[in-house]
Legacy VTK file of the C-alpha trace (Angstrom):
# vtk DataFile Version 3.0
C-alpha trace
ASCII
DATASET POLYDATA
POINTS 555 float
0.000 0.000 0.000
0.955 3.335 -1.198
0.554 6.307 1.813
1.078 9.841 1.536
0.251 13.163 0.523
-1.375 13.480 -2.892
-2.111 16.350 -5.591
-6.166 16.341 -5.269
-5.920 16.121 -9.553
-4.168 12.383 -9.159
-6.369 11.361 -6.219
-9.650 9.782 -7.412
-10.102 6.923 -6.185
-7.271 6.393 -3.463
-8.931 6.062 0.208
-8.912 9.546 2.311
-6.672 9.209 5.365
-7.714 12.178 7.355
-11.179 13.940 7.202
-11.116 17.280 5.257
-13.620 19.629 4.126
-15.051 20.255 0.769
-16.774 23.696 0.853
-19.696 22.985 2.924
-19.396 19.245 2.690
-17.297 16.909 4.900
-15.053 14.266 3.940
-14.265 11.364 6.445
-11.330 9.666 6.978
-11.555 6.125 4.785
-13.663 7.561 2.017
-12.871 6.105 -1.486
-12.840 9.636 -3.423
-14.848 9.285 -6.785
-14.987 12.047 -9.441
-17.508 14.453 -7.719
-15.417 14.492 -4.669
-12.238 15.448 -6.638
-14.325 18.088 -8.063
-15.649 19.138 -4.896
-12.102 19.338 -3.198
-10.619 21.351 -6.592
-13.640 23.864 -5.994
-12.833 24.022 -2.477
-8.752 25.115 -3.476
-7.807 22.023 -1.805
-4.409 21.206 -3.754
-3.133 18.229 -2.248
-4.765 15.246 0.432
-3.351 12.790 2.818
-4.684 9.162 1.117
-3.574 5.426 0.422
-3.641 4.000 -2.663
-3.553 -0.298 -2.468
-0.897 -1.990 -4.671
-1.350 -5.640 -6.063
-1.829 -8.400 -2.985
-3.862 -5.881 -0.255
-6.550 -6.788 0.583
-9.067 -3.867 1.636
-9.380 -3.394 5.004
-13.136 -4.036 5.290
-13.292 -7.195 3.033
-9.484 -8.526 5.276
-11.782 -8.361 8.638
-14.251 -9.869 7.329
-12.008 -13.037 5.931
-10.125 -13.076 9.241
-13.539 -12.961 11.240
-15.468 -15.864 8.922
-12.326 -17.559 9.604
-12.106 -17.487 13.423
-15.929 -17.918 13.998
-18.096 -20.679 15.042
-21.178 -20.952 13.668
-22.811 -20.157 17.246
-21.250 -16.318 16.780
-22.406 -13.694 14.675
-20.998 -11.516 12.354
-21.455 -8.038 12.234
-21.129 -5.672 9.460
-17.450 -4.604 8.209
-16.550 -0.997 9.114
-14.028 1.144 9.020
-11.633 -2.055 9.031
-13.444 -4.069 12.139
-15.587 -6.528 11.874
-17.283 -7.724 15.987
-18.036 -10.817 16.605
-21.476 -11.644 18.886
-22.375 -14.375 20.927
-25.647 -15.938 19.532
-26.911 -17.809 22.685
-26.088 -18.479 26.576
-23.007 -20.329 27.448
-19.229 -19.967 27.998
-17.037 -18.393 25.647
-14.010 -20.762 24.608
-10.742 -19.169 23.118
-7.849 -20.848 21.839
-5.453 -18.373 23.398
-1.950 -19.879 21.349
-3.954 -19.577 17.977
-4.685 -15.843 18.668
-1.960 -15.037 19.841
-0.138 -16.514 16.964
-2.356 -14.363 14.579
-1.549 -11.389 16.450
2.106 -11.580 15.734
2.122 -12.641 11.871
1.656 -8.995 10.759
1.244 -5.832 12.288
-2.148 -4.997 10.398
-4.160 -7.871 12.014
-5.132 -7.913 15.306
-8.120 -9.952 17.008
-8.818 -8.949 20.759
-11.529 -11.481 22.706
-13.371 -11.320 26.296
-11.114 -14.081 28.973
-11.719 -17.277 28.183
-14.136 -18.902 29.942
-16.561 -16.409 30.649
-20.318 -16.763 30.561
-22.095 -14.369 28.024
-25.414 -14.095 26.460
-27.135 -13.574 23.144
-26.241 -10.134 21.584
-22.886 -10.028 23.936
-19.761 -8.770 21.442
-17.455 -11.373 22.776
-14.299 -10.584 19.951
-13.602 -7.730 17.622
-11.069 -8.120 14.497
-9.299 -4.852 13.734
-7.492 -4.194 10.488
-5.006 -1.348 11.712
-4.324 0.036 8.344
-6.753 0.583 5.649
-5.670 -2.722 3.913
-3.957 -5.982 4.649
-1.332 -7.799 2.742
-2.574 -10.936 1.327
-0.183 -13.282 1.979
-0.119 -13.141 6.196
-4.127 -12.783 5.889
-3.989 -16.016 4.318
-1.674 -17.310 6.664
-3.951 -16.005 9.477
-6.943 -18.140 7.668
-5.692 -21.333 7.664
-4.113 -20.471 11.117
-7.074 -19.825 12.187
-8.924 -23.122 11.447
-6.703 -25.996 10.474
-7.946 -29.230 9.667
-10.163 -30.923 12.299
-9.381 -28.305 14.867
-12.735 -26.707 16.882
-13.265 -22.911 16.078
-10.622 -20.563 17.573
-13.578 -18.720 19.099
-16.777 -20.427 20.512
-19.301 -20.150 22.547
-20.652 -23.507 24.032
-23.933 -23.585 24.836
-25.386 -24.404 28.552
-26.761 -28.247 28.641
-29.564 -29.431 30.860
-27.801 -31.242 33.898
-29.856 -32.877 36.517
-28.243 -31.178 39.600
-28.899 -32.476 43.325
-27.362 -31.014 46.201
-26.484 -32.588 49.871
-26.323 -30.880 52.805
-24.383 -32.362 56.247
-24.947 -31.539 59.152
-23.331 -31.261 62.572
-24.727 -30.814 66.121
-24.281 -26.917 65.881
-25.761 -26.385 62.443
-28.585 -24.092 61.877
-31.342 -24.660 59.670
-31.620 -21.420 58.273
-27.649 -21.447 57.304
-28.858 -24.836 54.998
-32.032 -23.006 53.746
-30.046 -20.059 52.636
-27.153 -22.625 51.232
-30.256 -24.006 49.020
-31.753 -20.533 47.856
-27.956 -19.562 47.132
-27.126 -22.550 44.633
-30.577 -22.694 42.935
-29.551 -19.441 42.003
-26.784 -19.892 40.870
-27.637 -22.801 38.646
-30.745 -20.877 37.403
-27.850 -18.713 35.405
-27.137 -21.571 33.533
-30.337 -22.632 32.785
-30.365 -25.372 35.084
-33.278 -26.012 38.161
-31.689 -27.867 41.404
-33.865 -31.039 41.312
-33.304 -32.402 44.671
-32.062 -31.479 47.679
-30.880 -34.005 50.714
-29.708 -33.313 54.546
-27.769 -35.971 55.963
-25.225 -36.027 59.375
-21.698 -35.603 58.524
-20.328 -38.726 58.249
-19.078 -41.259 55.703
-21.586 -43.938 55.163
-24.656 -41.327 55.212
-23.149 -39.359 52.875
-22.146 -41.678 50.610
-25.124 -43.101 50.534
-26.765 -39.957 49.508
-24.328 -39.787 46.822
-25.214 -43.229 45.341
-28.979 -42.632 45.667
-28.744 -39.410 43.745
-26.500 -41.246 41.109
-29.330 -43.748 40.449
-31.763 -41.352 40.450
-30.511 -39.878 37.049
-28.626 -36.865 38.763
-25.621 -36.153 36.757
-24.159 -32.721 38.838
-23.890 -34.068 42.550
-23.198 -30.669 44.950
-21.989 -31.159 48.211
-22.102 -28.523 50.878
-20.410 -29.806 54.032
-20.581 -28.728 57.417
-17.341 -28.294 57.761
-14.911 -27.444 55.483
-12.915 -30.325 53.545
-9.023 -30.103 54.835
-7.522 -33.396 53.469
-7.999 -35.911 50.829
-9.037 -38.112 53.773
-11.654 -35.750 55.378
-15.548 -36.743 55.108
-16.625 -35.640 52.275
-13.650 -37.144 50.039
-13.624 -40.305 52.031
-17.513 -40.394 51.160
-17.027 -40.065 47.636
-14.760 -43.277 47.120
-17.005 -45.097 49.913
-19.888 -44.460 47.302
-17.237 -46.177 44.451
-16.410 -42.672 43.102
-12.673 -41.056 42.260
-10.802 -37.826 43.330
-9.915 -35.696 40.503
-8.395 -32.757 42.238
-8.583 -30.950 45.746
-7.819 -27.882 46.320
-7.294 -25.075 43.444
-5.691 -21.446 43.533
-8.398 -19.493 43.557
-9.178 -17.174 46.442
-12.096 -17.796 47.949
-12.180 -21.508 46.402
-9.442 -22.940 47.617
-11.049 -26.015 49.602
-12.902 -27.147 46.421
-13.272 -30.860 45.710
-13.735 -32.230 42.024
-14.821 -36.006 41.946
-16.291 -38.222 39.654
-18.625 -40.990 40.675
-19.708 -43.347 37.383
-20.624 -40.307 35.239
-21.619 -37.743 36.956
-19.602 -34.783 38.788
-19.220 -34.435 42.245
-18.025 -31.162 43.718
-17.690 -30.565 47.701
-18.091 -26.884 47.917
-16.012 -24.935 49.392
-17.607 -22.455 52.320
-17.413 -19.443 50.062
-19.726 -21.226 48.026
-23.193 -20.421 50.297
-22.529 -16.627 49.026
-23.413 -15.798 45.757
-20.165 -13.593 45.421
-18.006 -14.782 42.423
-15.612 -17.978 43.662
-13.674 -20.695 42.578
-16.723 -22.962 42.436
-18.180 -21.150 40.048
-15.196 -21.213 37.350
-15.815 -25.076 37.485
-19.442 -25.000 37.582
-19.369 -22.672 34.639
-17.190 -25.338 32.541
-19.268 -28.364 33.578
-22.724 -26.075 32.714
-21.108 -26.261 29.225
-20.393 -29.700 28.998
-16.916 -28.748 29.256
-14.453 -31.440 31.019
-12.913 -30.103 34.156
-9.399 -31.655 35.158
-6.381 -31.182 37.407
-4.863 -29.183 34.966
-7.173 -27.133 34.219
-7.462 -26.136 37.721
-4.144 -25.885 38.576
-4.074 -23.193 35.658
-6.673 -21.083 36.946
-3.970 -19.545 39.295
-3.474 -16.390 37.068
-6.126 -13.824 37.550
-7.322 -15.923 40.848
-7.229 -13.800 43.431
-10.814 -12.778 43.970
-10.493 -11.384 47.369
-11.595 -8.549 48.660
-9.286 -5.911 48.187
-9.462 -1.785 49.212
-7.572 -1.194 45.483
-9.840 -4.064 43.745
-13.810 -3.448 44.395
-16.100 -6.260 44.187
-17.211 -6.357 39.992
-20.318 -8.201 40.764
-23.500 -7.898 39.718
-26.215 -5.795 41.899
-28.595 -7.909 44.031
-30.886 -8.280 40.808
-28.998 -11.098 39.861
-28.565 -10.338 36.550
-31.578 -7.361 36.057
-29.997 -5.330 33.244
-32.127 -2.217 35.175
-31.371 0.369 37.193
-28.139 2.144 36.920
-25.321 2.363 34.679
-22.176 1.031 37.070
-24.202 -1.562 39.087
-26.640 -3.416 36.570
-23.961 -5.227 34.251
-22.163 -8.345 34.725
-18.384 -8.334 34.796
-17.009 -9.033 31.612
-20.154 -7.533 29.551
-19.104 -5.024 26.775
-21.800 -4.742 24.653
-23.566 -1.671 24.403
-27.263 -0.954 26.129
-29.168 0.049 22.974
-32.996 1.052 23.392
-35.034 1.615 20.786
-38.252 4.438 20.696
-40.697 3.736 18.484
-42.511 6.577 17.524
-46.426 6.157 17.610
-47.886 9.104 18.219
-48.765 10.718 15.156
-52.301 11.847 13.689
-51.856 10.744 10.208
-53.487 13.779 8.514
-53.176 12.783 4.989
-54.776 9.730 5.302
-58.155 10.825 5.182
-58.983 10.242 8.891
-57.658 6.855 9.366
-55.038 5.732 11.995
-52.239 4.523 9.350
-50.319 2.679 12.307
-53.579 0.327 13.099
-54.221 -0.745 9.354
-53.054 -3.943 8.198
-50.101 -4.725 6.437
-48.947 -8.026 5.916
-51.376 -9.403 8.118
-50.633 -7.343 11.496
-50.642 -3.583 12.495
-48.265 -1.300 10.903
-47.263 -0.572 14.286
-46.210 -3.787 15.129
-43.893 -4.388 12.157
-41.886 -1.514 13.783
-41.777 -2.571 17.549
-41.315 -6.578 16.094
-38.267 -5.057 14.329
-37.329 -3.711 17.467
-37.148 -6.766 19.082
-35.869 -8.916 16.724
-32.857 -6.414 16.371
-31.607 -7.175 19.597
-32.426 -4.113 21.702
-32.033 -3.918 25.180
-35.596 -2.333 25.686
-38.323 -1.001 23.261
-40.124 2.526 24.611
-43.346 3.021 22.337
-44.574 6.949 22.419
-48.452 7.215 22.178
-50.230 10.291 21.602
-53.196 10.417 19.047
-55.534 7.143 19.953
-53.152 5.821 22.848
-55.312 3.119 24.042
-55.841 1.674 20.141
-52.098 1.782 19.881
-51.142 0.301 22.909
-53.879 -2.849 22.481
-52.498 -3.314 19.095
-48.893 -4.103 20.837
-50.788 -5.995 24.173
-47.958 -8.546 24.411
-44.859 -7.286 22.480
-42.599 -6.505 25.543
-42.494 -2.614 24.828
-43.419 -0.296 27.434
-45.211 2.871 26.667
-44.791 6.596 27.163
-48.012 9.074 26.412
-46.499 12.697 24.580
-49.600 14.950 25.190
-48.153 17.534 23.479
-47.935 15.033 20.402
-49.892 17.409 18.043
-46.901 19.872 18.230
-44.935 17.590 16.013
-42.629 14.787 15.682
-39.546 16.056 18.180
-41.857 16.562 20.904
-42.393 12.515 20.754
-38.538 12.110 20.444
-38.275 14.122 23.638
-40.628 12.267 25.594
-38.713 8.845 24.095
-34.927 10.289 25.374
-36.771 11.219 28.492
-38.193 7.824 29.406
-34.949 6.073 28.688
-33.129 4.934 31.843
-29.742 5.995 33.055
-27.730 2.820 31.217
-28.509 3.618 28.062
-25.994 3.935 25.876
-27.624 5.027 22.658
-30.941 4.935 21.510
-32.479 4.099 17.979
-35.350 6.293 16.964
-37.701 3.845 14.428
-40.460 5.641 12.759
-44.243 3.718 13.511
-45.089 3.904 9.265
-42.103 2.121 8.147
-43.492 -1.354 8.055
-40.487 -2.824 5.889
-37.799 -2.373 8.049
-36.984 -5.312 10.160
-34.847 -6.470 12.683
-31.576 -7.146 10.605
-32.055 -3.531 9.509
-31.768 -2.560 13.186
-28.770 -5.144 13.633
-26.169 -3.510 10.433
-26.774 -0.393 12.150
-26.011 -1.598 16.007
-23.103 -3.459 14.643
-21.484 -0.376 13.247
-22.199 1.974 16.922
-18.747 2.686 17.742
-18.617 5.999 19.779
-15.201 5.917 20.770
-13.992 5.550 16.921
-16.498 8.564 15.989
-19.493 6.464 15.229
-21.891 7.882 17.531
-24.505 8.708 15.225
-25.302 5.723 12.584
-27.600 6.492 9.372
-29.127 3.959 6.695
-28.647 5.359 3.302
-30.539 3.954 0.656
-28.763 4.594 -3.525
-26.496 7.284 -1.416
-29.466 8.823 0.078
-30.104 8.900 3.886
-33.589 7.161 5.616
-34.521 5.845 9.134
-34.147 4.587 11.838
-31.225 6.680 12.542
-29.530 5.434 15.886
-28.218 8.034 18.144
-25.253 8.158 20.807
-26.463 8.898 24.557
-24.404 12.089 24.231
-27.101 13.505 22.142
-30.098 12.742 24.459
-30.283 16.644 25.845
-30.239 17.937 22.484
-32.881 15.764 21.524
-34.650 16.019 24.766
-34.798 20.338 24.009
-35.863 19.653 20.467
-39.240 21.769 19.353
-40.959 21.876 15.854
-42.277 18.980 13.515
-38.433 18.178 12.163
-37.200 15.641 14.878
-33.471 15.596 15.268
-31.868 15.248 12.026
-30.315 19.042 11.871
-27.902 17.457 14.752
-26.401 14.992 11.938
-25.219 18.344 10.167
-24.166 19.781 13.646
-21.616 16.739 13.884
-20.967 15.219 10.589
-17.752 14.119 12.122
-19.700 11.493 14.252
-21.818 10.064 11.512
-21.175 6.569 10.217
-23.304 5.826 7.216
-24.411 2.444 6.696
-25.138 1.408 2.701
-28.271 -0.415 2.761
-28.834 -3.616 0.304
-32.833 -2.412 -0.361
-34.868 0.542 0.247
-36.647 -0.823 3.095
-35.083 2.532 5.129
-36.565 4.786 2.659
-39.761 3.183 2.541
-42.699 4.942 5.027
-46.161 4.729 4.018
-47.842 8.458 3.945
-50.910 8.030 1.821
-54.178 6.264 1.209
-52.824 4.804 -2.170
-49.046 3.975 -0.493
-51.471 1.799 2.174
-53.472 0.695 -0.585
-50.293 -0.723 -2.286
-49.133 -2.293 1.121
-52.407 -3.689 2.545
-52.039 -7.516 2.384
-48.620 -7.630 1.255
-45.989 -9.345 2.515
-43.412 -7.001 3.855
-40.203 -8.929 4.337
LINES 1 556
555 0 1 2 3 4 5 6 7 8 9 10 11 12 13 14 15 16 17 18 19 20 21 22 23 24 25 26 27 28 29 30 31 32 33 34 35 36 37 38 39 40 41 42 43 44 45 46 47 48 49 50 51 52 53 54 55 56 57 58 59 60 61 62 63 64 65 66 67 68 69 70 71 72 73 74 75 76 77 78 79 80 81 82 83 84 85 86 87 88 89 90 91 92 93 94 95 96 97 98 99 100 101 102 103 104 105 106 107 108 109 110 111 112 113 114 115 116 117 118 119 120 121 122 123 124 125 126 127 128 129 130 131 132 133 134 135 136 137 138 139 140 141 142 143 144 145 146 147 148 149 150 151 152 153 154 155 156 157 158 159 160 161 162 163 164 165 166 167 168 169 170 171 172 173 174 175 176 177 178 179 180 181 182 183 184 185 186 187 188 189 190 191 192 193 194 195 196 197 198 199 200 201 202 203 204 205 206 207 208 209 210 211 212 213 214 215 216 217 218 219 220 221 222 223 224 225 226 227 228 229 230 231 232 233 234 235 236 237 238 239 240 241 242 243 244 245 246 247 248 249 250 251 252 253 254 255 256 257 258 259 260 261 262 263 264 265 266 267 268 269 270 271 272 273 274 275 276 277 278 279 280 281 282 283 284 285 286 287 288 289 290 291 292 293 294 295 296 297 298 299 300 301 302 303 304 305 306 307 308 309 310 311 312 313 314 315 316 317 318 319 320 321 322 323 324 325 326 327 328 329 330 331 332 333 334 335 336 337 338 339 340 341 342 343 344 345 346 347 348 349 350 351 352 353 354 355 356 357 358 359 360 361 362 363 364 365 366 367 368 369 370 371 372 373 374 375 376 377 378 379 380 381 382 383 384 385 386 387 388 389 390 391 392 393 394 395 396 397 398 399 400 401 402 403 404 405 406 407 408 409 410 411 412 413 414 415 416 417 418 419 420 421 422 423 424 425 426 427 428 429 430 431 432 433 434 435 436 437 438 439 440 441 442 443 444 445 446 447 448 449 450 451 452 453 454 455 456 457 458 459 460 461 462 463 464 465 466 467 468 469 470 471 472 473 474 475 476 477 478 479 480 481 482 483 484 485 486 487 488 489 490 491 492 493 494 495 496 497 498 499 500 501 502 503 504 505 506 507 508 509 510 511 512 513 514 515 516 517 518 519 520 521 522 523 524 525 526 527 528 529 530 531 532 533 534 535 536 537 538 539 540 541 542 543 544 545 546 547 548 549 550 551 552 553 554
């Protein structure tokens, strides 16, 4: 690849490096410049640019991402949309993210220009969670390490570099000793705790036993929850497990079972026991374990919830990033006491680890439809179901955290059109002032963990969830995507998704033109997203445009 500064006459088609301005139009950094653009920058007296011209063998940054990404994946990830040389990857259901840490890393030192970054290994995620991003770091790659990086990625009969694999539905039982000076309410809590926990991973706790704490009873509780199809045995002593020979262990091979490891060096976890009896697991909990703080029990749990084998090694391994103490310079990263609500506030309702963005989306409903001859347009028919409800479905299949509809004109019609669509609504009285005055009351109902909202208009029945997706996938604040816009044969359409940063202006906003004069306030933090049909340009205004949609299909 060719880099440098170039006379604007010999520049069409080379890829801008830096943003400049064309008279009143702006040009962003990793623009192809065509003819008009030349033209454009010649008018403006702009004699020479900063731009990159690819030679024979680079590959363009978009398309190299995109090979490296299809590459790395499992078919349990998705893709997102290339941009601006990154392509994210996205977990596609619950489970544990697996990463073969010596095959990335091995891919991050072939060339400079290709880098992959991942969450840990071994950390549960969910559907929608960005779990890996690959980064071009110029605006092409050569062609020969990209390769190399390909087949690095995935040789033959190898699993996927990057997985996620999926919870499975154990049968998990849990026995509880006790002693003379145990308390009931220490075991009831000890029961609540751990059908929590296992709740995470889809799993119910099917049984629970309380024996004394001896051998024989407990391993007889062990081999009666064996043969009754139990294949996660838990084991919460009371008292803590201190040798190989200590009740619990000693239980376990009295009940015909084997010790795989004891002990591991994770703090709190150390005293964990991991046994096998036939085939199920075993584990004698450690005391940390009747808390529902983070421990050492749950990085095996985790692994045997994904029907992932858990063995000395492996635990002996975990020593690195163990220490999970309570610390004055390390503060807990837990979730809040919702357990996993994503509501509330910004800091305390995400789980450790999560990095993908809160997006909400506000659907605007509020509208009188005045040229449609005194019909509601967003209760007719199309396709079957209320126009409405194409939009909020859209929503919803896009992924969004949360959908706020805004009512105004024939509330309660609206809001028993969408009786069971998960969207919550927000009335705009002052709806017959015009459209921003619904986009304010949207931005104002939006909680404080929001991290950007997209605005989908109620009469645009053909845009659907993987709409919604391209234009989540390419929200990158921090690398001056904040604003992202559809465009439709290089003109711009809806929903336009909008960075948090912009909720007061949008909240102040007055008049019938919502907030689009703020994408020509800050053209520098619009990312425009090509669209492959005209779905985005597509809103139905008039009794003949309903007409022509009535009883159609729309995607």
């Amino acid at each position: 690849m060719r880099f440098g500064d170039l006379p604007t006459a010999e520049a069409e088609g080379a890829i801008l490096a830096h943003a400049v301005r064309a008279g009143d139009t702006l040009l962003k950094k990793g623009r192809v410049l065509d003819a008009d653009d030349i033209a454009r920058l010649r008018a403006a007296g702009v004699r020479s640019v900063v731009a990159a011209r690819l030679e024979e063998g680079d590959v363009h940054e978009d398309r190299a991402a995109r090979r490296l990404a299809e590459a790395l994946a499992d078919s349990g990830l998705r893709l997102g949309a290339a941009a601006t040389g990154r392509v994210n990857l996205y977990a596609e259901e619950d489970g544990l993210l697996v990463v073969d840490r010596e095959r990335i890393d091995r891919i991050n030192t072939l060339d400079e220009s290709l880098t992959v970054a991942t969450l840990a290994s071994f950390v549960a995620v969910e559907p929608g969670q960005m779990v890996a991003t690959v980064k071009i770091i110029p605006f092409s790659a050569p062609g020969h390490p990209l390769s190399v990086a390909e087949r690095m990625a995935l040789p033959a009969g190898a699993a996927p570099a990057i997985r996620v694999a999926p919870w499975i539905a154990r049968r998990a039982g849990l026995i509880q000793t006790r002693l003379p000076s145990t308390k009931e309410k220490v075991l009831d809590k000890t029961a609540a705790t751990t059908a929590d926990r296992l709740l995470r991973y889809g799993a119910g706790l099917t049984r629970e036993r309380r024996c004394a704490h001896t051998v024989p009873t407990v391993a007889g509780e062990l081999r009666s929850m064996v043969a009754g199809g139990h294949d996660l045995v838990l084991i919460a002593g009371a008292s803590a497990i201190t040798d190989r020979r200590d009740v619990l262990p000693a239980a376990v091979e009295a009940a015909g079972g084997e010790i795989v490891h004891f002990g591991m060096p994770v703090d709190p976890g150390n005293l964990l026991l991991v046994a096998r009896l036939g085939a199920a697991w075993v584990l004698g909990l450690p005391g940390c374990a009747r808390s529902p703080r983070e421990n050492g029990f749950d990085w095996v749990l985790q692994r045997m919830m994904a029907g992932i084998a858990v063995g000395a090694r492996d635990i002996t391994a975990m020593g690195v990033g163990g220490l999970l103490s309570e610390i004055p310079s390390r503060p807990q990263p837990r979730r809040g006491s919702d357990q996993g609500s994503r509501a509330g506030s910004r800091s305390a309702a995400r789980p450790s680890g999560t990095t993908t963005p809160r997006i909400a989306a506000i659907v605007l409903a509020a509208g009188q439809s005045r040229r449609m001859g005194g019909i509601n347009k967003l209760l007719a028919s199309v396709g079957g179901k209320p126009m409405v409800r194409h939009a909020v479905d859209a929503a919803r299949e896009g992924g969004v955290a949360e959908i706020v509809v805004v009512t105004g004109h024939e509330a309660d019609a609206v809001e028993a059109v969408l009786a069971g669509s998960g969207a919550r609504f927000v009335h705009n009285p002052d709806f017959a002032a015009g459209l921003s005055t619904s986009v304010a009351a949207g931005i104002g109902a939006l909680g404080p963990d929001v991290d950007a909202a997209l605005v989908v208009l109620g009469d645009m029945p053909y845009v659907t969830g993987a709409h919604l997706r391209r234009l989540i996938d390419a929200y990158a604040p921090l690398e001056g995507r904040a604003i992202v816009v559809p465009t439709v044969a290089g003109k711009r359409g809806n929903p336009i998704l909008w960075d948090r940063r912009f909720f007061g202006a949008m909240r102040a906003l007055s008049g019938d033109v919502g907030a689009k004069h703020l994408i020509g306030a800050h053209g520098d933090l619009v990312h425009e997203v090509v669209m492959e049909d005209d779905a985005p340009a597509r809103d139905i205004d008039t009794p003949e445009a309903l007409r022509a949609a009535e009883g159609k299909e729309t995607a």
